[in-house]
N, C-alpha and C positions, 0 to 999 in steps of 0.2 A: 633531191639530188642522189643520194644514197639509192633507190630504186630505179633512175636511169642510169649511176653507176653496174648496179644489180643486175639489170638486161642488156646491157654492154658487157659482160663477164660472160655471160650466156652465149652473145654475138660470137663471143674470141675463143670460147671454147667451142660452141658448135663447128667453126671454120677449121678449128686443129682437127678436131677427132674426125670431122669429113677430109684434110688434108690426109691422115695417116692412112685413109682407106685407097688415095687418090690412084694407088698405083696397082692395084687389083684388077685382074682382067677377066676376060672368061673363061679361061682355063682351060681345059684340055676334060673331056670326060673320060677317055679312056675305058678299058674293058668295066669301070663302073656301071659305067649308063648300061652297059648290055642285062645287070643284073635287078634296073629298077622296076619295081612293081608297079604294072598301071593304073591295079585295080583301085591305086589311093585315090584317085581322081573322083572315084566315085561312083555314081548314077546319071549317067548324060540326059541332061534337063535345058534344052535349048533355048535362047530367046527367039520370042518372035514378033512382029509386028516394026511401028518405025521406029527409029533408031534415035538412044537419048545420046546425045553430046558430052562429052567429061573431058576435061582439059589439063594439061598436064604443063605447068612451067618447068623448065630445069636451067641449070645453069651451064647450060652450052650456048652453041651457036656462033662463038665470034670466030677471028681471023684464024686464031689458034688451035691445035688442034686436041680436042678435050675429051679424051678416051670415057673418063669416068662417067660423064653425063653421055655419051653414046651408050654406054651398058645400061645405064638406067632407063633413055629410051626403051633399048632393046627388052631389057624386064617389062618392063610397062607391058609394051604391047606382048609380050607373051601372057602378062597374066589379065589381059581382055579376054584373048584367044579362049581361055580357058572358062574365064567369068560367062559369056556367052553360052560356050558349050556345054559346062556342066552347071551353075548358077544360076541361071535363067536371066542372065543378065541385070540388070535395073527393073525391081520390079515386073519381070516377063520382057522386057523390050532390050533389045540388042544394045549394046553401048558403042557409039563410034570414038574414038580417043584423037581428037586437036591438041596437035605440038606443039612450041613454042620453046626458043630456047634465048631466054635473057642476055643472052654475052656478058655474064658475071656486070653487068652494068646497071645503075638506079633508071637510066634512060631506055636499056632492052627490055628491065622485066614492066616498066611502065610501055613501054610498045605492048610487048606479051600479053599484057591485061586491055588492050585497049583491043587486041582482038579476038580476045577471050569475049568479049561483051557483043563486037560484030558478030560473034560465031553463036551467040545465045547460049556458049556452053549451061549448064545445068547445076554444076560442078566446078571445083577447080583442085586438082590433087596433086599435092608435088613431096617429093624424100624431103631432102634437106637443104635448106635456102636461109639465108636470111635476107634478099632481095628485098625489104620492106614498102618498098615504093609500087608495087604490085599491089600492096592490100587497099589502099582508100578508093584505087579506080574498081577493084570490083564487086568490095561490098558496098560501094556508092550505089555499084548496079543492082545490089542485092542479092550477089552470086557470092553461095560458101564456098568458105575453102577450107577444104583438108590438108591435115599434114599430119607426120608419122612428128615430127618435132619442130620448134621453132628458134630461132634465134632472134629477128629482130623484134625493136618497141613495138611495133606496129602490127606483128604477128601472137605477140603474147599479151596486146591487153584491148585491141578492133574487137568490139562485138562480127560474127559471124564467122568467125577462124576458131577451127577447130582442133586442138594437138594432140594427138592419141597418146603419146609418152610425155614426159617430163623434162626430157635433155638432163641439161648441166645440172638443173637445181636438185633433180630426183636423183643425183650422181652423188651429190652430201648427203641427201637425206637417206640414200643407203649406205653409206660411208658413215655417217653419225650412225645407224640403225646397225648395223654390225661392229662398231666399235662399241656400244653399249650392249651387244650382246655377249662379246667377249672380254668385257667389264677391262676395258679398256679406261684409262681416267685422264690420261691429256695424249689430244692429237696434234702433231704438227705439220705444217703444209708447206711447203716450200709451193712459192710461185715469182711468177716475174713483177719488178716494181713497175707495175703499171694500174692507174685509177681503177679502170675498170675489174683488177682483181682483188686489189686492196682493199678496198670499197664497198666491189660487188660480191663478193666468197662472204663475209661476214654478214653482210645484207639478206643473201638467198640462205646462206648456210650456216649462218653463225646462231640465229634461233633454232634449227633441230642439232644443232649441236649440243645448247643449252640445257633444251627440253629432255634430250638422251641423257644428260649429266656427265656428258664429256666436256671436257677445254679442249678446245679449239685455238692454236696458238697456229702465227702465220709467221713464216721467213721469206726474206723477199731478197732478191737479187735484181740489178740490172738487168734487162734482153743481153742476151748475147754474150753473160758470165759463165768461161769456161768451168769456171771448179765451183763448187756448190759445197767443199767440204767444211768453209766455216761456219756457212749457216747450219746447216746438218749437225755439224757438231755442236754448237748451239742449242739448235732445241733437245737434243740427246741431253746436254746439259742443265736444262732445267727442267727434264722428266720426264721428257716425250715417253710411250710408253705403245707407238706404234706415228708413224711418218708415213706422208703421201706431196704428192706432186703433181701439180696441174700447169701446162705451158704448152709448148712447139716439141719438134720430134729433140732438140739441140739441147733443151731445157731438162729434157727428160732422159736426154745421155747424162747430160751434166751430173745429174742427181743420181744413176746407178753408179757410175765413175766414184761416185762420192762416197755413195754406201759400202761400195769395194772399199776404198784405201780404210775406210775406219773398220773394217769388218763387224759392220754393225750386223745384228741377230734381230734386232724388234720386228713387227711386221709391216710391213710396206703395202703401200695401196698407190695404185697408178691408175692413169686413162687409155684412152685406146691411140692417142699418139707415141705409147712407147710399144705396142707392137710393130712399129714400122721395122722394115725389112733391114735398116743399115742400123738399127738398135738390137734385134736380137741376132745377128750375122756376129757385132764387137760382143753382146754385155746381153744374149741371152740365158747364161748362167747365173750371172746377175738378178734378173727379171724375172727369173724363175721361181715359182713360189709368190710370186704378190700377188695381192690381191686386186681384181676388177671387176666393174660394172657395166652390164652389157642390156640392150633390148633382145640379146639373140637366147634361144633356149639351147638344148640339146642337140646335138647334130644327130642324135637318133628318135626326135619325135615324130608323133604323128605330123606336124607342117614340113618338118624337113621329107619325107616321104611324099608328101605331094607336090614339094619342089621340085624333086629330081623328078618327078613322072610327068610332070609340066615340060621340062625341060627334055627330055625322051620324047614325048608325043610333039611337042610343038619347034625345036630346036634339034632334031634330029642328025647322027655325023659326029656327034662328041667335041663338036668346038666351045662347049659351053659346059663347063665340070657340073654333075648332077648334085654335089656335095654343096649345099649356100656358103660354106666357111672359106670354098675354094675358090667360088665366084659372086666375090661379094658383090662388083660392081653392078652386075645383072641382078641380084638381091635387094639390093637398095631400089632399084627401080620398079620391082614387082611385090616386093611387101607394101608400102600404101595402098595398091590397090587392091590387095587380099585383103588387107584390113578392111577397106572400105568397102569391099561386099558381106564383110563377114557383117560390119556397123548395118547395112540396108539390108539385113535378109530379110528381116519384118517390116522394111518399108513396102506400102501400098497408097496406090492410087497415082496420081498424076504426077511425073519426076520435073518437078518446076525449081525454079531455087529458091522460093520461097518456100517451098512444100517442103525440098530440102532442107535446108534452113531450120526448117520449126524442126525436126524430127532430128538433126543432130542435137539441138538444145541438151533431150533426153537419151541420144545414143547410146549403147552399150557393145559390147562384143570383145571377141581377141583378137590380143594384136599377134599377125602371123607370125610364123616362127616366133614366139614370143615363150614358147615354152610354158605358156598356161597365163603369163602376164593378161591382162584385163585392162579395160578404161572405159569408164563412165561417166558422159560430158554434163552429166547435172552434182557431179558430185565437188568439184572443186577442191580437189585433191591437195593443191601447194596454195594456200586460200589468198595470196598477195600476187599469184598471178594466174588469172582469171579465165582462160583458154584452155589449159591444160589440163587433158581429162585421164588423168593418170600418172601416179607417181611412181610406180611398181616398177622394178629391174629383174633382173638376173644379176649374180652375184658369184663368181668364183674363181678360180686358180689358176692365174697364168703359167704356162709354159714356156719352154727356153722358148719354141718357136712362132711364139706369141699369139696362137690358141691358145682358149679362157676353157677349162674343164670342171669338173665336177661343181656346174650350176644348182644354184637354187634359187626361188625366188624370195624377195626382198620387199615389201611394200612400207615405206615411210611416212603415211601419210599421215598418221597423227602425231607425227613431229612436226609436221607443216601447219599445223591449226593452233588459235587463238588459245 
């Protein structure tokens, strides 16, 4: 019970921190793009020969109209575009990319996969879904699936899913891992009273909590409680000695509101549903200064530099900002699949899904734009959920305008072991 609590927590926070991003667009490139350099792209290495198949679910498609999973298409196939030309594709051989877009429904993403399997895709890579009803139809067919993270049961513990980051649970285990580095001795959590957090936070999080030698104390409020100032004051009360909050963007007003009227000073730790645009517009003075957990590195690394030359050479005209921080939605759609070239640079021989298959088992590589972050699928990083081939974040300092700055990275992973 307590473990499907655990990945029900995962579920509700994967869906928040993808809600706060929902409203991100392409952006505008502006006299940027005129300044990006091509040369990141590299040494043009073409593919050649027939074309492997790689399928992408997302969570668009239905009656409505779903900006966010259009940008993420649009990512995607830019970074084929590039995988192709400079990559050598799959192995030498070109990659053709099959869409599919679930209509946020258990009955689209099981369509989804039932034509993933007509299409003999290869592969099957998708951002951020917890669609779970997708997984048994196409590892029944024996076709892997990638993912940058997972939220459902059936994505974090189906043999042949593969999750390059950690999500929510590696979100504590950097959160316990930086509060015991700032010798930190009790943390408090405000979240919503619902099973899956109560439950699930102590379940995923309450053992690297342990392990760190922090306490871990939770405050819980109803969904939908404007003021959050008695629990707050509360755990302030019995010693908090640094507060964090996990919930919806309403949750995480509540709780800056909160921290204003007490003029509390401890340090604060938040998710990526309080950089939504109507929280730091009221209360990003507030939110300035806490601390978060990111898969994103540096907006001046080496990946961010072949973002924008991707987006110059292949998206040319500047409707698509070259900066990943200003187009995330097109971000999110083209990091899994940078990831999963950079995973296959040393795959050879025949791109079958079983071939696939065996050769994630032991994958390694970075995750793009990850700012040096890493995952390694034989090593079983959070050791209670068995997919996840990396616990590693990025880690630093929100601004009023809810940019996270001076990153570094974080790996928790021997909080998450026996």
């Amino acid at each position: 019970m307590w473990f499907a609590c655990g990945l029900a927590a995962v579920a509700l926070l994967a869906a928040a921190c993808s809600d706060s991003k929902s409203t991100s667009s392409g952006g505008s490139g502006g006299s940027a793009a005129s300044s990006v350099d091509l040369t990141a792209l590299g040494t043009p290495n073409a593919a050649t020969g027939t074309p492997v198949t790689i399928g992408l679910i997302h969570d668009g498609g239905g009656q409505g109209v779903n900006q966010q999973a259009d940008l993420e298409v649009q990512g995607a196939q830019l970074a084929i575009k590039y995988i192709n030309d400079y990559r050598g594709g799959l192995a030498g051989r070109p990659i053709d990319l099959f869409v599919c877009g679930n209509q946020s429904t258990p009955a689209g993403a099981q369509d989804c996969a039932n034509q993933m399997v007509e299409k003999k895709v290869a592969a099957v890579v998708w951002p951020f879904t917890g669609q779970g009803s997708s997984v048994p139809i196409l590892t029944g067919a024996g076709i892997p699936i990638i993912g940058i993270s997972g939220a459902s049961t059936e994505e974090l513990t189906t043999p042949g899913v593969f999750l390059l980051t950690g999500g929510f649970p590696a979100t504590l285990g950097a959160y316990a891992q930086d509060a015991k580095d700032h010798n930190y001795k009790k943390f408090a959590m405000l979240i919503n009273d619902v099973p899956a957090l109560t439950q699930g936070i102590p379940a995923l999080g309450g053992p690297a909590f342990q392990k760190a030698g922090v306490e871990l104390k939770l405050e819980s409020a109803p969904v939908g409680t404007p003021d959050l100032t008695p629990q707050l004051q509360d755990a302030i009360s019995q010693g908090a000695d640094a507060v964090g909050v996990t919930g919806d963007v309403t949750f995480c007003t509540a709780f800056l509101k909160a921290y204003q009227t007490l003029a509390l000073t401890v340090p604060k730790y938040v998710i990526g549903t309080c950089n939504d645009p109507s929280v730091t517009a009221s209360l990003g003075n507030v939110l300035q200064g806490s601390t978060e957990a990111t898969t994103t590195g540096p907006s001046d690394s080496p990946d961010a530099k072949i973002y924008a030359a991707i987006i110059n050479k292949y998206a040319p005209g500047g409707s698509i900002d070259p900066d990943p921080a200003k187009s995330t939605g097109v971000a999110l759609g083209l990091t899994p699949f940078l990831t999963f070239s950079n995973a296959v640079k040393n795959f050879t021989g025949d791109a079958t899904p079983a071939n696939l298959g065996t050769y994630f088992k032991t994958a390694k590589g970075d995750v793009f734009l990850g700012g040096g972050i890493t995952f390694d699928c034989a090593s079983k990083p959070i050791a209670i959920i068995p997919n996840v081939c990396s616990a590693a974040l990025q880690i630093g300092t929100v601004q009023a305008d809810g940019t996270v700055t001076d990153l570094k990275p974080v790996d928790p992973t021997s909080l998450f072991q026996p």
